[in-house]
MISE-637364 format. One record per residue (C-alpha): x, y, z; residue in one letter. Coordinates in steps of 0.02 Angstrom, whole numbers, plus 50000, padded with zeros to 5 digits. Layout:
N
XYZA;...
//
This chain:
450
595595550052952X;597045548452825X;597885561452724X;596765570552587X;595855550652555X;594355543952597X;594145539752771X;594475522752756X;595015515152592X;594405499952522X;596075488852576X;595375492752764X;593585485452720X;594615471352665X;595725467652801X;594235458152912X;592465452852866X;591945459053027X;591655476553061X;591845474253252X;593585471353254X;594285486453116X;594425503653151X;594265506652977X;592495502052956X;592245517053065X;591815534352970X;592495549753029X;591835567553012X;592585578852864X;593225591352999X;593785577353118X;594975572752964X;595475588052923X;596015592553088X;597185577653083X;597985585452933X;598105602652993X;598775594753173X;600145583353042X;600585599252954X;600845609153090X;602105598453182X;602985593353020X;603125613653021X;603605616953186X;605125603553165X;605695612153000X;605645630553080X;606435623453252X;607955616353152X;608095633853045X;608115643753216X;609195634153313X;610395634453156X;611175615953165X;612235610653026X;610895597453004X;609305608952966X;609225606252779X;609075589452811X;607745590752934X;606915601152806X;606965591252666X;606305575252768X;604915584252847X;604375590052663X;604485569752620X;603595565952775X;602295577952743X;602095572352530X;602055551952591X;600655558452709X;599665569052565X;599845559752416X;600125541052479X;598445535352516X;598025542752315X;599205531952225X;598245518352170X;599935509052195X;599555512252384X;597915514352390X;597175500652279X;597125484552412X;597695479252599X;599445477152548X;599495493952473X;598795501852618X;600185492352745X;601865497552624X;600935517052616X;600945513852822X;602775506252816X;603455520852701X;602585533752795X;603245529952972X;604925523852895X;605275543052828X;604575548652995X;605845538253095X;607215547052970X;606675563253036X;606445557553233X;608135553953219X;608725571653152X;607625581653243X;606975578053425X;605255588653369X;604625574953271X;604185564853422X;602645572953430X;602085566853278X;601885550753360X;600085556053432X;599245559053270X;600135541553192X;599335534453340X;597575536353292X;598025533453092X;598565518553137X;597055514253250X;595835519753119X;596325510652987X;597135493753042X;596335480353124X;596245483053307X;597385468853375X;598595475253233X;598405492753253X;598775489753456X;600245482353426X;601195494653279X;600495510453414X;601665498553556X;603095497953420X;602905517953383X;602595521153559X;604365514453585X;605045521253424X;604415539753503X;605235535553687X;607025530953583X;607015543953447X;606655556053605X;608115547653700X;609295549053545X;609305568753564X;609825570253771X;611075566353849X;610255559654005X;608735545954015X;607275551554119X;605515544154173X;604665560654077X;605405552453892X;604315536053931X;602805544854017X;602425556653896X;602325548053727X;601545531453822X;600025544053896X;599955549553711X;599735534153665X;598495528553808X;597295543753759X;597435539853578X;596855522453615X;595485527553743X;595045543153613X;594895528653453X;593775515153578X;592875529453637X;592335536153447X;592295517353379X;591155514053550X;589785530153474X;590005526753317X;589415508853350X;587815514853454X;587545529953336X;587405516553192X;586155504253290X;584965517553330X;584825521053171X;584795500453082X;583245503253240X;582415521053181X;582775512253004X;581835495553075X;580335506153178X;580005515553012X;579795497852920X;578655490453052X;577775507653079X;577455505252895X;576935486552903X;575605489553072X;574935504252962X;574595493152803X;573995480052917X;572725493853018X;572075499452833X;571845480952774X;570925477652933X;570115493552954X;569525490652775X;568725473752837X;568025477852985X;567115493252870X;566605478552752X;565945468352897X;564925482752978X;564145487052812X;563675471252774X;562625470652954X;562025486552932X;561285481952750X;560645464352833X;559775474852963X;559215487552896X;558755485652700X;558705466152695X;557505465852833X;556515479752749X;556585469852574X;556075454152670X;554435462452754X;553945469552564X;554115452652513X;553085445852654X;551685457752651X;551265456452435X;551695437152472X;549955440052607X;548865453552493X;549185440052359X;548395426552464X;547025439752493X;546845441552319X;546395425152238X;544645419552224X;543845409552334X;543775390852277X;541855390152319X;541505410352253X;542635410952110X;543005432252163X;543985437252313X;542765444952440X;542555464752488X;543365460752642X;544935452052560X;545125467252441X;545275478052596X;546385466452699X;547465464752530X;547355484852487X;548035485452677X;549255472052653X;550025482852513X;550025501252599X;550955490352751X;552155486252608X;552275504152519X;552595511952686X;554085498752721X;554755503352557X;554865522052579X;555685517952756X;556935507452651X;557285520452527X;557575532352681X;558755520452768X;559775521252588X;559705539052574X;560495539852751X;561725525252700X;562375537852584X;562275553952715X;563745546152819X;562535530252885X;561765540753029X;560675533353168X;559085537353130X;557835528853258X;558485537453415X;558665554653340X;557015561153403X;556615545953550X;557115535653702X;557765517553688X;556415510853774X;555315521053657X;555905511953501X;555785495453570X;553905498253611X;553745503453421X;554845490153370X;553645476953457X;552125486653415X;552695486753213X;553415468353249X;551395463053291X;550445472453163X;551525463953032X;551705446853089X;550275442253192X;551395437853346X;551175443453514X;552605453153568X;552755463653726X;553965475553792X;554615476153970X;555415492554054X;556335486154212X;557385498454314X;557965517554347X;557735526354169X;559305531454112X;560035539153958X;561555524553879X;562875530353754X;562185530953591X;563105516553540X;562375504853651X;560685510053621X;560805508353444X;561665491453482X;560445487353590X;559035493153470X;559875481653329X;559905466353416X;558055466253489X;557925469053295X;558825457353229X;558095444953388X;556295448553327X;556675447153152X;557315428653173X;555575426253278X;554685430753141X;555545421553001X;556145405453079X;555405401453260X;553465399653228X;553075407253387X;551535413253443X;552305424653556X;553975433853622X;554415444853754X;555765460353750X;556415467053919X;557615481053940X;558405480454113X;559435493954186X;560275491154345X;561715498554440X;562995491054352X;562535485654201X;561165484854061X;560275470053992X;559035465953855X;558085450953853X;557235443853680X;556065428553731X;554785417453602X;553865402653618X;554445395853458X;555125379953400X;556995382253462X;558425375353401X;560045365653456X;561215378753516X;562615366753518X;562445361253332X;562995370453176X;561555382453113X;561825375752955X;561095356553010X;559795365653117X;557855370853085X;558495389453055X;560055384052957X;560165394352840X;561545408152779X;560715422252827X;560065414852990X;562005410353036X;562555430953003X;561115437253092X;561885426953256X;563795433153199X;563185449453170X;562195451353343X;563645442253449X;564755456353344X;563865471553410X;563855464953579X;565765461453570X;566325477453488X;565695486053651X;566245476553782X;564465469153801X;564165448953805X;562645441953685X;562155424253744X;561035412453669X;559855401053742X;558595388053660X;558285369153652X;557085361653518X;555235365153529X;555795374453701X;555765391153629X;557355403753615X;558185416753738X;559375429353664X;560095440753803X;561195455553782X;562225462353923X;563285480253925X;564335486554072X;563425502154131X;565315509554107X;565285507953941X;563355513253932X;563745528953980X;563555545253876X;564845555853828X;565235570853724X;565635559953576X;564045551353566X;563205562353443X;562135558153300X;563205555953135X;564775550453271X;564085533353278X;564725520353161X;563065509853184X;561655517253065X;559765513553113X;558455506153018X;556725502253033X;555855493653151X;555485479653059X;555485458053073X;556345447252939X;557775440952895X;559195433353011X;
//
């Protein structure tokens, strides 16, 4: 807000570490400042024209110290003399108000320059100092005014002492919006950083989660797939070697074998179709052209012919079409349920049941099988493995990334219970669930691996 200088010099940063108590630390607009110089000129040139007019013996001096006033005020604060520290800043202060008391004394005009000294010296000295040298040119104003009439009245105290109350209330005001201007923006500046940061952390985890539902996709859907090939040449092999007592497999072992290995081609084309959708966008595949309780009699009918378990399938309830995701989830886990029934329980047989009721939907996945210790870690239990331990995760996954609950129930040689309950709320269809919308690709209906 000074003359033709920066707003505030470096001397003002100086003054006080703490930006709360200067003015100077403060900027000010480019047209706020130059209206302070226009507002200085123009009263340094209505004092020089008023002495001309009035033609006192005195005008030339009035003159000439209104032309000093007005160079202290332009040039001071760009003498590096002045300019350069604190100290240079206070004697450019000290010269400047010293000329301007010269000229308060020769002309009464100059009192009026007391408003704009008022916030110069507010912006750029410390507030408790600037306070008190606006009280000491308050008073200056009130006796240079004085010094001119020949009577005393209230009106030469009132009006530079209001000057000097809106130039203090016009400074705490400014300082006051400055302050608020420049925390809304350290908080824009701060929302933009942690906007950043929750979007980095939404891509690391979105990237993970991706990572996580591929990986159960792939064990559902190709791994099992893999695991039944395996299975079924593992059985046309047995088929094929000789009898002990014969020496040459039997007709009737050729055939069983030569259907062993169809069983086995036919789960390989389904696998190469599950990959070829993998790469179309992973799009559900076994609901596209059924019901859910259609694919779970297919699932249980494929799940017999292939492992030689009994496994039945139980509609209970009103028939009602689910969101596609929880069909597909629901599909998956009697999948991934039968699967471990094949590979790991030894059952003879198992039982699926969907249940729809009012308010919610529940499928049941029952076998007669060996069981294991719920309360142990899979890895020290008869289906420890790896793959046994993420076909639990992944089914307790799918269950949780839908609101549903998956609970597990089994106790050694007792056989095992998988349930999987959804919210008919979140069952229900909506204009979303469309095929290719779903982030949960199907596969085929097949047994192994957990």
């Amino acid at each position: 807000m000074s003359s033709g200088a920066p707003s505030h010099p470096p001397s003002a940063h100086a003054a006080s570490p703490s930006p709360a108590s200067r003015w100077g630390t403060t900027p000010v607009p480019t047209p706020l400042r130059w209206g302070l110089h226009l507002l200085v000129a123009a009263l340094l040139a209505l004092a020089a024209v008023r002495s001309v007019l009035d033609g006192s013996d005195g005008w030339p001096w009035v003159v000439a110290c209104s032309a000093l006033v007005g160079a202290v005020y332009a040039v001071g604060p760009r003498w590096s003399a002045f300019a350069g520290s604190r100290r240079g800043l206070h004697r450019w202060l000290a010269v400047l108000l010293g000329a301007w008391g010269v000229l308060l004394v020769l002309s009464p005009e100059a009192v009026y320059l007391a408003f704009p000294w008022f916030l110069l010296l507010l912006h750029l000295l410390p507030r408790a100092a600037g306070l008190v040298v606006v009280a000491l040119t308050t008073a200056a104003a009130v006796v240079g005014f004085a010094w001119h009439q020949d009577t005393f009245t209230a009106a030469m105290v009132i009006g530079p002492v209001i000057g000097a109350a809106v130039a203090i209330a016009t400074a705490y005001g400014y300082h006051a919006l400055q302050a608020e201007s420049e925390q809304r923006r350290r908080l824009i500046v701060e929302l933009d950083r942690t906007r950043a940061e929750l979007a980095a952390v939404q891509h690391r985890t979105g990237v993970l989660d991706e990572r996580e539902r591929l990986a159960r996709e792939i064990h559902d859907t190709l791994a099992q797939g893999l695991s039944s090939i395996q299975l079924l040449l593992r059985a046309a092999g047995r088929a094929l070697d000789p009898a002990p007592q014969v020496g040459v497999a039997s007709q009737v072992d050729r055939a069983k074998a030569a259907d062993l290995v169809e069983q086995a081609r036919q789960t390989a084309q389904e696998n190469l179709a599950e990959a070829r959708r993998f790469v179309r966008e992973l799009a559900p595949s076994d609901l596209e052209e059924s019901t859910l309780p259609a694919a779970l009699q297919r699932l249980c009918d494929t799940t017999s012919a292939r492992t030689g378990i009994r496994v039945s399938f139980h509609d209970e309830g009103e028939a009602a079409s689910l969101g596609t995701p929880v069909e597909v989830a629901l599909l998956r886990i009697a999948q991934t349920a039968l699967a471990n029934t094949a590979q790991h329980a030894h059952a003879s047989r198992a039982d699926v049941t969907l249940t729809v009721m009012d308010s919610a939907v529940t499928l049941d996945v029952v076998d007669d099988g060996t069981g294991f210790d719920t309360r142990a870690p899979l890895q020290g239990s008869a289906r420890g493995s790896a793959q046994a331990g993420f076909g639990l995760r992944s089914m307790q996954s799918r269950a949780a990334e839908l609101g549903g609950v998956l609970t597990v129930e089994s106790e050694p040689g007792r056989g095992t219970a998988v349930s999987a309950q959804f919210a008919r709320a979140a069952a229900t269809p909506s204009a979303q669930d469309v095929v290719g919308e779903d982030d949960v690709p199907s596969a085929p209906a097949d047994e192994p691996a957990r």
